[in-house]
C-alpha positions as CSV (number, residue, x, y, z in Angstrom):
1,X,39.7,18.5,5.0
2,X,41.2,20.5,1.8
3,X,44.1,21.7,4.4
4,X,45.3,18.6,4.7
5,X,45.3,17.7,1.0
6,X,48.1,19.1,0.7
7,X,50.4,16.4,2.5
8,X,48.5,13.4,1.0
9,X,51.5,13.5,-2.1
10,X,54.2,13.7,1.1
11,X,51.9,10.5,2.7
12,X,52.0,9.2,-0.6
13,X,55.9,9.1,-1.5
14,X,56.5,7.3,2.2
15,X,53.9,4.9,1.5
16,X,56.1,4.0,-1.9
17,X,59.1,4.7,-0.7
18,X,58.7,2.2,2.4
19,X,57.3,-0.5,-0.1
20,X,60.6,0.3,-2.3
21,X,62.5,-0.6,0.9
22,X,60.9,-3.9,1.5
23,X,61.5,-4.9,-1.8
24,X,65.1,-4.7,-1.5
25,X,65.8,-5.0,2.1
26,X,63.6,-8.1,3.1
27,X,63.0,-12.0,1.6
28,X,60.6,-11.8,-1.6
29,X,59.5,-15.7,-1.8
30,X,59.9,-18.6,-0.1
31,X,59.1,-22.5,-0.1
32,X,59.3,-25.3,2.6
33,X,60.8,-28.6,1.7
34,X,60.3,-31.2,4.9
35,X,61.3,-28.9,7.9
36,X,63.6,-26.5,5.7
37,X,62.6,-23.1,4.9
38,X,64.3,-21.7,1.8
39,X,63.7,-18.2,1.7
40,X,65.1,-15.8,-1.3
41,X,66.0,-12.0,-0.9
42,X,64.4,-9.3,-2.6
43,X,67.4,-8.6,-4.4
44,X,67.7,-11.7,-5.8
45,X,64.2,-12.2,-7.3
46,X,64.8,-8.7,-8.5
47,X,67.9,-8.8,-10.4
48,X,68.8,-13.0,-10.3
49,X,72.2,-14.1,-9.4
50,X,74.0,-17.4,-7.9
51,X,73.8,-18.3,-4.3
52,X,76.5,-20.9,-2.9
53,X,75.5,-23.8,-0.4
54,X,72.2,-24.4,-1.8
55,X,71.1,-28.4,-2.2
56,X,74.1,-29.6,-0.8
57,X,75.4,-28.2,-4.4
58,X,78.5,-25.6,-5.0
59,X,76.5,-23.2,-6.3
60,X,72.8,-22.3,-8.0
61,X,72.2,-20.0,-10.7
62,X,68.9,-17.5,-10.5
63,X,67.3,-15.8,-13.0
64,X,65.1,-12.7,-12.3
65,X,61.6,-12.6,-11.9
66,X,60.5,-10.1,-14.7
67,X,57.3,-8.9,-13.3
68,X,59.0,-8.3,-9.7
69,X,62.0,-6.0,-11.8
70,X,59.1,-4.4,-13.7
71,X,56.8,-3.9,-10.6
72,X,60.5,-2.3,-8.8
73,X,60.7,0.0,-11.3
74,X,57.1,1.1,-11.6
75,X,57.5,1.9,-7.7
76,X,60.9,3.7,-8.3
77,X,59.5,6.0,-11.3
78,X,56.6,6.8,-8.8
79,X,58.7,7.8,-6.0
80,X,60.5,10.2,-8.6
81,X,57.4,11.4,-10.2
82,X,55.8,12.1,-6.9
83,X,58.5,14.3,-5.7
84,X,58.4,16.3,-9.0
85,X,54.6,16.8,-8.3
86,X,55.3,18.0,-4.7
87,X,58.5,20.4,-6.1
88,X,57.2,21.8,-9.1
89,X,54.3,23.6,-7.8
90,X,56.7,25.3,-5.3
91,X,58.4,26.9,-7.9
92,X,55.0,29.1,-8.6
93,X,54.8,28.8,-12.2
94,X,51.4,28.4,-13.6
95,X,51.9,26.1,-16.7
96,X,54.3,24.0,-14.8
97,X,51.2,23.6,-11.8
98,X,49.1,21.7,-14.7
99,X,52.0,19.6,-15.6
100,X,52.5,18.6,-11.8
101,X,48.7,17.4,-11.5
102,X,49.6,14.9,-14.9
103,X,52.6,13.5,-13.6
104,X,50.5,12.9,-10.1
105,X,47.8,10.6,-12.2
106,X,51.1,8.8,-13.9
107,X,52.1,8.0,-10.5
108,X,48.7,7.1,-9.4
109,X,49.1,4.5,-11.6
110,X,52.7,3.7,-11.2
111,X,51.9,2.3,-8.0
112,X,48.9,0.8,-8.0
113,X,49.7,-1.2,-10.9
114,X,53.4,-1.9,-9.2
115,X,51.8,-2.7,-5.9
116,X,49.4,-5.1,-7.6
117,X,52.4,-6.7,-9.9
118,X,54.3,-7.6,-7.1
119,X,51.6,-10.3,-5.7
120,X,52.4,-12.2,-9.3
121,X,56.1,-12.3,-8.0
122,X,56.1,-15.9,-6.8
123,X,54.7,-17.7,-9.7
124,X,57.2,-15.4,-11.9
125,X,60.3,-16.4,-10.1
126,X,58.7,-20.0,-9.9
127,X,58.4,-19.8,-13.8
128,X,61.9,-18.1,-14.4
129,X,63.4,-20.7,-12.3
130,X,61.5,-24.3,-12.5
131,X,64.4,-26.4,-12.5
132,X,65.8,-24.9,-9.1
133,X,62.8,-23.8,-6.9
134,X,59.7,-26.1,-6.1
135,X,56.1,-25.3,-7.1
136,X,55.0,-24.6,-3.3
137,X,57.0,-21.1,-3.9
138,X,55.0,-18.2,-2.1
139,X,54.9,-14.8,-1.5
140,X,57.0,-13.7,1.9
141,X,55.4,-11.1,4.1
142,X,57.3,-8.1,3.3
143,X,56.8,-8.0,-0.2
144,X,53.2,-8.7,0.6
145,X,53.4,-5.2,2.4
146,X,55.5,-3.8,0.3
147,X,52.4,-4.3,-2.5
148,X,49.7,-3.3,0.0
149,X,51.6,-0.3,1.2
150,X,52.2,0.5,-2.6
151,X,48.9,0.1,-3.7
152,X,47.5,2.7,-0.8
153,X,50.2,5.4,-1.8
154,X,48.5,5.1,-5.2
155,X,45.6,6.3,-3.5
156,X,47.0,9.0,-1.3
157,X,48.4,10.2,-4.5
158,X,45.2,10.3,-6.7
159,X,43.3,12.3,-3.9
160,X,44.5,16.2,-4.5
161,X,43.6,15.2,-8.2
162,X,40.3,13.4,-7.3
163,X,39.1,16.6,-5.4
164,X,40.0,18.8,-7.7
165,X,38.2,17.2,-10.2
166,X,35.2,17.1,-8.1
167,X,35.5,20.9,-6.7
168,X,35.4,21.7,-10.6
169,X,32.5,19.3,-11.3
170,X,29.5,21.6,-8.8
């Protein structure tokens, strides 16, 4: 079991780096009006901007969701701080093996707390932008992943630590 500690921070950096994806590349919320289906992209809950065409109008202002930009970058600083952790004990330098075990429990929760931020997206965008999107507004299934696949890199990256701490406990 111990040998295979060693690739739960690799395990751990797909897991966020796959729910970094989703975030960006798939819709974050949606609503249904009648028959119509108005789905939003992850970029645009992220960051806001105008979309063109909607309501029959010229064009319709977003602003972002602030707990989806915050749970993007809590993600994004985990992916970065997980790859330290996995570099910087290959360098062989004993006070910089310590340092790599804190920056591993800063990721830890990096992404759990990004994973579990992102399921508060929809009412944020909802509250960022009443006047424009109805009150129906949901979360769409890939940012639902994205959190859940967040959340369990959290906990792929808090096992070499958890063991360690164990191992020292008997």
């Amino acid at each position: 079991m111990k040998k295979y500690l060693k690739y739960s921070g690799i395990v751990a950096v797909l897991f966020a780096i796959v729910s970094f994806i989703l975030m960006m590349a798939t819709s974050g919320v949606m609503y249904q009006s009648g028959s119509t289906q108005y789905n939003y992209e992850g970029i645009l809950v992220l960051f806001g901007g105008t979309r063109s065409g909607l309501y029959g109008l010229v064009s319709v202002t977003f602003k972002p969701a602030a707990i989806s930009l915050i749970a993007w970058i809590l993600v994004l600083v985990a992916i970065i701080i997980i790859l330290l952790g996995i570099i910087l004990p290959l360098v062989k330098v004993k006070a910089l093996d310590k340092f790599a075990g804190v920056l591993n429990l800063i990721a830890v929760a990096a992404l759990i707390t990004g994973g579990i931020l992102l399921f508060f997206s929809a009412p944020a965008f909802y509250g960022a932008n009443k006047d424009v999107v109805s009150e129906s507004i949901r979360l769409n299934v890939g940012w639902v992943f994205a959190g859940i696949l967040a959340i369990v890199g959290g906990c792929f990256a808090i096992l070499p630590a958890a063991v360690d701490f164990v191992g020292k406990k008997k």
